[in-house]
C-alpha positions as CSV (number, residue, x, y, z in Angstrom):
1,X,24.5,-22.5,1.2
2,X,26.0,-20.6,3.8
3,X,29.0,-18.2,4.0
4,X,31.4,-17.6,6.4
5,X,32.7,-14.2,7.1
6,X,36.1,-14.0,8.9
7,X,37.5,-11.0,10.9
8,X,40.2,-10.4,13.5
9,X,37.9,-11.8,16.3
10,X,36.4,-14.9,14.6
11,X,33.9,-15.7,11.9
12,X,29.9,-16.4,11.8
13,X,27.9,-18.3,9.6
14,X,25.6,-17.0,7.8
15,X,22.3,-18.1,6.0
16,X,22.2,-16.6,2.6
17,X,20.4,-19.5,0.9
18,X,16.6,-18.7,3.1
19,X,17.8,-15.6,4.6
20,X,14.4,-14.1,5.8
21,X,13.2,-17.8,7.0
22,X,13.3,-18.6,11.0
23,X,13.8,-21.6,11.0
24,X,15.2,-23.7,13.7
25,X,15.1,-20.6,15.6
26,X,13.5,-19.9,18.9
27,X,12.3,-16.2,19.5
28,X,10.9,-14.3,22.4
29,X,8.0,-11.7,21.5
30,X,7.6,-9.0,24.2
31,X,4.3,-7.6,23.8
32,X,3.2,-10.5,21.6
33,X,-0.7,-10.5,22.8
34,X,-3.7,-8.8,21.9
35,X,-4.0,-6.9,18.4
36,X,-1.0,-4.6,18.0
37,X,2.2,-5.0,16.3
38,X,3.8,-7.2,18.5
39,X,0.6,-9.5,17.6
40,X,1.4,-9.0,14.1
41,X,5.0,-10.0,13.9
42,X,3.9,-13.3,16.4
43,X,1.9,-14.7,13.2
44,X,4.3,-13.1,10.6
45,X,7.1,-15.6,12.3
46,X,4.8,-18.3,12.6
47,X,4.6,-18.0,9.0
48,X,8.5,-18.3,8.4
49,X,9.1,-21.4,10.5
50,X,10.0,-19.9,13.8
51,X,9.4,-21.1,17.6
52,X,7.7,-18.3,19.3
53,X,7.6,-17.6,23.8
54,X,4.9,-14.9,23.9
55,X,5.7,-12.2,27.1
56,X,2.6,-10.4,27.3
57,X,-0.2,-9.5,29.8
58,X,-2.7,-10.5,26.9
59,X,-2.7,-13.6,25.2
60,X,-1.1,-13.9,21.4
61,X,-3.2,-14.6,18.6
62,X,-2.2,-17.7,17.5
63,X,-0.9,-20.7,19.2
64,X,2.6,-20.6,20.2
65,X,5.5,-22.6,21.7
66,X,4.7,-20.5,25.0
67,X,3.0,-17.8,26.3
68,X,3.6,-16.1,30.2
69,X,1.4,-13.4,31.5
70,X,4.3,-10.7,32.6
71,X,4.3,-7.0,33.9
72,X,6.8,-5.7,32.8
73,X,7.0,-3.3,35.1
74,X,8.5,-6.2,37.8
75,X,11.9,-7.3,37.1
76,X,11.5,-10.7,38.9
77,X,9.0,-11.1,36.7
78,X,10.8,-10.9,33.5
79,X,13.4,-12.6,34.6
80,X,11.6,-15.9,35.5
81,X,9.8,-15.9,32.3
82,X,13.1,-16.1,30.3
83,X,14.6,-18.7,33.1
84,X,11.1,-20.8,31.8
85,X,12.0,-21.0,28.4
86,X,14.8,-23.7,27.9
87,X,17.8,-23.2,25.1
88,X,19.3,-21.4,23.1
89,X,17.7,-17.9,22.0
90,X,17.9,-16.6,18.4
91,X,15.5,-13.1,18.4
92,X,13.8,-10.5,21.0
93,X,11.1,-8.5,19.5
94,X,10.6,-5.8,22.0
95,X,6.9,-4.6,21.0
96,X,5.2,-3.8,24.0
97,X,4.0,-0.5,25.4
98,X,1.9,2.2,26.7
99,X,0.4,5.6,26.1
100,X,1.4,7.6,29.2
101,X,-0.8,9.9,30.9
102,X,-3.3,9.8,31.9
103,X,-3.9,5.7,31.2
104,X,-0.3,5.7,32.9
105,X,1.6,7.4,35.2
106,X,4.9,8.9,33.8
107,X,7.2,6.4,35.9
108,X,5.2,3.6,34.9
109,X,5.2,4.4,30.9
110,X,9.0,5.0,31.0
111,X,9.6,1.4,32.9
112,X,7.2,-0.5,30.6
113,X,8.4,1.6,27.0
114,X,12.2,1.7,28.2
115,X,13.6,0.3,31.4
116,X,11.5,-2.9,30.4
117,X,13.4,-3.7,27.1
118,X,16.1,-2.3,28.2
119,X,16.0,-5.6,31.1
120,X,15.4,-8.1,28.6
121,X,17.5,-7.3,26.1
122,X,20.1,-8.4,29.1
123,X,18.3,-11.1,29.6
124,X,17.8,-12.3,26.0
125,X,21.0,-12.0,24.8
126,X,22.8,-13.6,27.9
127,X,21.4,-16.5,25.9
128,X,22.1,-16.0,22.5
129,X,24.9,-17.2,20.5
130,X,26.6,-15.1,17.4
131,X,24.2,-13.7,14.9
132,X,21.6,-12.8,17.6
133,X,19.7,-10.1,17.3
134,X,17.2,-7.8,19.1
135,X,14.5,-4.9,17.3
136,X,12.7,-2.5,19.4
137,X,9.6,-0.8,18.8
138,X,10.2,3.4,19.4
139,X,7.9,5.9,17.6
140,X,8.2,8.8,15.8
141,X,7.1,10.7,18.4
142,X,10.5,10.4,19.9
143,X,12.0,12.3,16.7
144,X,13.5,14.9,19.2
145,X,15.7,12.6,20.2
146,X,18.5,14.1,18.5
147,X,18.3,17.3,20.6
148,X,18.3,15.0,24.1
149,X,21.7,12.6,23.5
150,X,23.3,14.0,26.3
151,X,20.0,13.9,28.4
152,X,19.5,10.4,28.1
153,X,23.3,8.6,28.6
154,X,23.4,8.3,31.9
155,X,19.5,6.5,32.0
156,X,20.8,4.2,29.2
157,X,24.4,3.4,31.0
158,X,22.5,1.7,33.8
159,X,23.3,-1.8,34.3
160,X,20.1,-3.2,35.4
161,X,16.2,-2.9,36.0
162,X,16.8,-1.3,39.6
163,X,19.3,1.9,38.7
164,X,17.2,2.6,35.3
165,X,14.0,2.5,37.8
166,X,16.0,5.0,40.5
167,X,17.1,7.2,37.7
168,X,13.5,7.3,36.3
169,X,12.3,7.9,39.6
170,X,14.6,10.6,40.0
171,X,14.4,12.6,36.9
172,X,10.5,14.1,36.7
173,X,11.6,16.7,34.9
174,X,13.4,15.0,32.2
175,X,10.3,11.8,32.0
176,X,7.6,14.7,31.6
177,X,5.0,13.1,29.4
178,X,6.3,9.9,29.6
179,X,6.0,8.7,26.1
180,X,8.0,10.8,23.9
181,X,10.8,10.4,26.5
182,X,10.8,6.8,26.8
183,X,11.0,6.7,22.7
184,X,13.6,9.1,22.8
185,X,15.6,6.7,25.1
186,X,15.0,3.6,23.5
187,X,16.6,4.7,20.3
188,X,19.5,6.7,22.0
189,X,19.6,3.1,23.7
190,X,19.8,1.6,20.1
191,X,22.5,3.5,18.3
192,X,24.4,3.7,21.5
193,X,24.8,0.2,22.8
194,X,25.1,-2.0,19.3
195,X,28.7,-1.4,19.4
196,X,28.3,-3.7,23.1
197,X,26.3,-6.3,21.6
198,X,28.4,-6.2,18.9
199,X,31.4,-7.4,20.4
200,X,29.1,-10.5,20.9
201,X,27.9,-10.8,17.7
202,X,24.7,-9.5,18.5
203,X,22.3,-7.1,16.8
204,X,20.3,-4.1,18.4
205,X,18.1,-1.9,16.4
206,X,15.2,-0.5,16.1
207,X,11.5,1.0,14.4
208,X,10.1,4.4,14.6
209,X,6.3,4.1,13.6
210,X,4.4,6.7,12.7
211,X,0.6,6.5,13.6
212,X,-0.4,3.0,13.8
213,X,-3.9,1.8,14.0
214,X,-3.6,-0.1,16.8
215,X,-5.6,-0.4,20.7
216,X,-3.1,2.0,21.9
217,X,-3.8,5.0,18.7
218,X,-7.2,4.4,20.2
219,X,-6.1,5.4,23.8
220,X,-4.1,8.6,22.0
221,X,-7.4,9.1,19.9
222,X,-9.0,9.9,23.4
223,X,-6.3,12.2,24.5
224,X,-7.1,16.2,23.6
225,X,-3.3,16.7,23.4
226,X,-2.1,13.9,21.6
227,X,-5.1,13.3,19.1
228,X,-4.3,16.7,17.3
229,X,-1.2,14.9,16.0
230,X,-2.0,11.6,14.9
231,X,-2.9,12.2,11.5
232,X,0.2,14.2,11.3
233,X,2.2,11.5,11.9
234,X,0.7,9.5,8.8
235,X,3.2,11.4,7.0
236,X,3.5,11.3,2.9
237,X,1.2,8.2,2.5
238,X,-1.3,10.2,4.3
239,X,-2.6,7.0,6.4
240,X,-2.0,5.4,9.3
241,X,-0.6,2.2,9.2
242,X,-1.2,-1.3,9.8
243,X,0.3,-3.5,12.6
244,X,1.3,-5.7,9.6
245,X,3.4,-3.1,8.0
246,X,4.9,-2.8,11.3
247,X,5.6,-5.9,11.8
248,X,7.4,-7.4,8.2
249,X,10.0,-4.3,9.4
250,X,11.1,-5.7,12.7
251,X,11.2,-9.6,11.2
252,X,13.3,-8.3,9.0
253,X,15.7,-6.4,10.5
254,X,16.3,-9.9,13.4
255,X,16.4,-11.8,10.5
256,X,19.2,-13.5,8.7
257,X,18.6,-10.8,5.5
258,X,19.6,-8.3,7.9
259,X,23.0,-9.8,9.1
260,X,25.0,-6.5,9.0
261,X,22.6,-4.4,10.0
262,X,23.2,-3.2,13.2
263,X,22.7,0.6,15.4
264,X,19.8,1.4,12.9
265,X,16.8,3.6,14.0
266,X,14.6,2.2,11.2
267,X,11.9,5.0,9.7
268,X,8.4,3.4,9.5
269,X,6.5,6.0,9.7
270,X,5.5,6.8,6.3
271,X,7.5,9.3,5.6
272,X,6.6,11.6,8.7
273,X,10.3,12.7,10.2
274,X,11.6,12.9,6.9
275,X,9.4,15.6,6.4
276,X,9.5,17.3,9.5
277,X,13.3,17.5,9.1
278,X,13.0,19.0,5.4
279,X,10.6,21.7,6.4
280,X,7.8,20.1,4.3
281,X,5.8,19.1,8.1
282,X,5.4,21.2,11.0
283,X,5.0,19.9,14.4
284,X,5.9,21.3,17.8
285,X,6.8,18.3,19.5
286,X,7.8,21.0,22.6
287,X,10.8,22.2,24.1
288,X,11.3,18.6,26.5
């Protein structure tokens, strides 16, 4: 069964009849290796029927249709993976990232957490048809985003991998920290540019985690100034989630059952923003 919703500009199909099911389409998971929640959602779509392309620097879980060792800190490199995979594109998970300092340098984690999705999104969706979609992973550590909007529009206006590198380059100030920044971005990114991919018929949101036991909560474990606020972050459930719990979130939302769903900053954080913006959590997440 499918249904056909007409507008002005044209009309799209749309599957009602299996609507979280991926099948017949092809995906690209960034970040899809190792043990994190980029892993997870790689066998959650295996699961539903879908073709998976793996972009990571560690290898996925599970077999998949392809896999390509990429930095994504080198735009050539993205770029030729994507050129690899033949067809028609239906998904991007954007699910990689890294810590900041002091396993990263500032410039690197905001190329990696931003200017890197930012590139393939671009890429991605170059080759996607209508009812494409894309779902990126931010955090709740970027929950001063709100504060920043002006701060970030001219970094998320840039038109490719080069100018968001030079603006990165040329904002220390602004990047300090590297993490919270990049999240920040990413979601101004999100609510800002849907209305672009929309004219395409193309999707863009994204997930806000709260602490998530993954390899990289073990790098902010290790970090005096970070590891103060992780169990904060578990917010009203009062436990850190899964990369599963992560990951059911973003299928959904680049999934069919999500068809008019679009510029959404998706709380998954157990509660943990929501509280902080009620007054019932306190954290100084700085000045920025």
């Amino acid at each position: 069964m499918r249904s056909s919703g007409d507008t002005q500009q044209g009309s799209q199909e749309v599957n009602l009849e299996l609507p979280f099911r991926y099948d017949g389409k092809r995906v690209v998971v960034s970040g899809g290796g190792g043990g994190g929640m980029g892993a997870a959602a790689v066998e959650q779509l295996s699961q539903l029927g879908a073709e998976i392309h793996v972009l990571d620097l560690r290898e996925p879980p599970i077999e998949v249709a392809s896999y390509r060792a990429v930095d994504l800190r080198d735009p050539t490199a993205m770029e030729a993976a994507v050129d690899a995979i033949d067809g028609t594109l239906h998904a991007l998970f954007n699910c990689a990232g890294v810590p900041g300092p002091p396993f990263f340098s500032d410039v690197d984690t905001m190329l990696v957490n931003f200017a890197a999705p930012h590139h393939l999104a671009r890429l991605v969706a170059a080759r996607m048809t209508e009812g494409g979609a894309i779902c990126t992973i931010s955090s709740a550590a970027g929950a001063g985003w709100l504060m920043h909007i002006d701060q970030w529009k001219s970094l998320i206006a840039t038109e490719s991998f080069a100018e968001a590198a030079a603006w990165i380059e040329g904002h220390p100030a602004e990047i300090a920290g590297g993490y919270a920044p990049s999240k920040e971005a990413i979601i101004v990114w999100t609510l800002h540019a849907a209305i672009d991919y929309g004219e395409r018929r193309i999707r863009l949101n994204c997930i806000t985690p709260g602490t998530t036991q993954t390899p990289m909560a073990d790098q902010f474990d290790q970090m005096p100034e970070t590891a103060q606020y992780a169990d904060l972050f578990t917010g009203a459930l009062r436990r850190r989630s899964l990369p599963a719990e992560q990951g059911w979130p973003m299928v959904f939302l680049n999934s069919d059952a999500a068809s008019f769903i679009t510029g959404a900053n998706l709380s998954t954080d157990g509660g943990a923003v929501g509280a902080m913006m009620t007054g019932r959590l306190v954290i100084d997440l700085g000045a920025g």
